[in-house]
C-alpha positions, 0 to 999 in steps of 0.5 A: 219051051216045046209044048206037046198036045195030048187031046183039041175037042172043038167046042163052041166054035172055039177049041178045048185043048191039053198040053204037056210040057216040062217045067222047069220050075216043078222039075217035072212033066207038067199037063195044062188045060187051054180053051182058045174062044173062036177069036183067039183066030184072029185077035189077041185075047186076054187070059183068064187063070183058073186054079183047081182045087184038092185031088184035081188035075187039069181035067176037073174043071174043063170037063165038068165047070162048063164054062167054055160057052161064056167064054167063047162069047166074051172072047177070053182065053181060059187056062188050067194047069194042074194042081201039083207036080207029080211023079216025082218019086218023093217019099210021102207024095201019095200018101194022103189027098190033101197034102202032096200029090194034088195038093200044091197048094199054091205055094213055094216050098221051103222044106225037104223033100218039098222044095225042089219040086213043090214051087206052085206059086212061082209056077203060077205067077210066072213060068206059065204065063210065059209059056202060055204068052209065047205060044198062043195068041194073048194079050199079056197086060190082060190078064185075071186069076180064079178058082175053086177051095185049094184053088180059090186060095190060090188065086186070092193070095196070087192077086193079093201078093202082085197089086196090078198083075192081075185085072180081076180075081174071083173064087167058089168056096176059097180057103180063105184063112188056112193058118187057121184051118186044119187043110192048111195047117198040115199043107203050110206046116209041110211045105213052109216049116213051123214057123207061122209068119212063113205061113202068113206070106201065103194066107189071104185074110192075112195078106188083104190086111197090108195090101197097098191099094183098093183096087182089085173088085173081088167076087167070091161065091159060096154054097150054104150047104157046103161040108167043108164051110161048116167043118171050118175049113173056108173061113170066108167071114175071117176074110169080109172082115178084113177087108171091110176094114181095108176097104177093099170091095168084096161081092161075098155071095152065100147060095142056098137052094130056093125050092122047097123040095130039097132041104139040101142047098149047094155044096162043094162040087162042080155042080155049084160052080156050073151053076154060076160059073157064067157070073164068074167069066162076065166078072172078069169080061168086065175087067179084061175086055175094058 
């Protein structure tokens, strides 16, 4: 499948890059970040997957995450796709930010007008992959997943849902039990129909409570003083308790601000994900350069 470039920032040695290609699971043009570490010259490198989060596009993360450093160090490929199809001329798309443009969600839709073009998780787990697999220089069994809000759900649920696809998952501040949100009662309702079990195939804290094994070491990080924490929108304790139950490790991290000149502690933007984003990468370094 032809891919174009649309911009290559030389960064760390290595290069920071944008692709455009259509998909043929999204029925549209689809545009994907790539930073390829300086070793990707020489070597196959193993692929990290980094899903954005509500109203972003490819550019979010690679722009303001500044994770290239760590990742240039570690030697590990690092790829993020947007978030949604778009332009997809569906009535409603662009109607509000959390449902439709921006706001895949991660899933598969099975309702009209979604289920043609809304196929973000069949988009994730399986074409990407190929395409990125086939052009670049990869090691395809090294493969891990991460991500922010919409996106941390996302890779939840892709690590929970395929046991051994990917080595590691990790996310900042996950939707973790969107059949109890109001963000994903709306997104699931949308795209899955009414009933909830659809609704439960896609939900991590459901998911975590039948996964097979306890082999996936998952981190996840959260701000104190993230607004969508405190307006019941993450439900991260829904999750720790299952997997507790499960047994199945979770590094759960809650950041708060130490100095006392600021009452505020982190929150939801790319500020708190910089801040621990090289955590993240030598997590899944861990994993993929074992």
């Amino acid at each position: 499948m032809a891919l174009k470039q649309v911009s290559s920032n030389k960064c760390f040695e290595g290069f920071q890059k944008v692709f455009e290609h259509d998909s043929s699971e999204l029925k549209c043009k689809m545009k994907f970040g790539i930073y390829l570490p300086p070793k990707a010259e020489t070597a196959k490198c193993p692929v990290l997957y980094w899903l954005s989060g509500l109203t972003c596009t490819e550019q979010n993360f690679i722009t303001k995450a500044g994770f290239q450093q760590a990742a240039a160090e570690h030697g590990l490929i690092v790829v993020a796709p947007d978030t949604s199809p778009r332009g997809c001329n569906i009535e409603g798309e662009d109607e509000s930010w959390d449902f439709g443009t921006g706001a895949g969600f991660y899933v598969d839709a099975t309702e009209e007008p979604w289920k043609t073009n809304y196929r973000m998780y069949s988009y994730i787990k399986d074409e990407l992959p190929k395409l990125i697999n086939a052009n670049f220089p990869t090691d395809p069994e090294r493969m891990s997943i991460f991500g922010h809000s919409m996106g941390g759900h996302g890779a939840l649920i892709l690590a929970l849902k395929n046991p051994g696809k990917y080595k590691s998952v990790s996310a900042f501040a996950p939707i973790c039990n969107p059949v109890q949100c109001q963000w994903g009662k709306k997104a699931l309702g949308g795209y899955l129909g009414s009933d909830v079990s659809k609704w439960e195939a896609y939900d991590a804290t459901q998911l975590v409570k039948s996964y097979p094994d306890s082999h996936l070491d998952i981190l996840i990080d959260q701000g104190k003083d993230d607004q969508f924490l405190s307006a019941g929108q993450l439900l991260p304790d829904n999750f720790i308790a299952a997997c507790t139950e499960r047994k199945i490790p979770v590094v759960f991290r809650l950041q708060q601000a130490s100095g006392s000149y600021s009452p505020m502690g982190y929150d939801h933007s790319y500020f708190f994900i910089a801040t621990f984003i090289n955590d993240h990468i030598k997590h899944h370094a861990k994993y993929l350069n074992a």
